[in-house]
C-alpha angles and dihedrals in degrees: 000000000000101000102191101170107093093216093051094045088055086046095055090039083060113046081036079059090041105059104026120096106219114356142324126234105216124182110227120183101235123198094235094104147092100239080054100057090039091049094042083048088054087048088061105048089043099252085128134036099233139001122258123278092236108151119216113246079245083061108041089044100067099038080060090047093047093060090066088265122132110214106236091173154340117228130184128226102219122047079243113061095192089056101060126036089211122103129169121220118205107206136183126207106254104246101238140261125249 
């Protein structure tokens, strides 16, 4: 699912965080592409009513963090990043502090 709401997607990072053993593996859409930056062009000019919710790796990486998830990787979907927003993020649950 495409959770677009800051405040859900934490949700569903923590109780992914929660309830897995060792780590979960999520599919962001990330604004490193080129659909992004054309979209995001279109958005500007007016050829589209708003930009793409495409969130920065800065970004995507501490909402992850924040669930209590430390990022082990990115990795694109397509052999060519610029070519796919999507990006998986392997993630493991931080071992916790005493």
């Amino acid at each position: 699912h495409l959770v677009r709401e800051p405040a859900l997607r934490a949700a569903f990072l923590r109780e992914l965080a929660r309830v897995s053993r060792i780590g979960v593996i999520v599919d962001f859409r990330s604004n490193r592409s080129l659909r992004v930056w054309l979209g995001a062009a279109r958005a500007r000019i007016g050829l589209r009513s708003k930009a793409p919710g495409a969130l920065s790796f800065e970004v995507i990486r501490a909402e992850v963090e924040a669930a209590g998830l430390e990022l082990r990787a990115f990795l694109p979907v397509r052999r060519v990043p610029l070519l796919s927003d999507k990006v998986v993020v392997v993630a493991v649950k931080r071992a916790p502090t005493a």
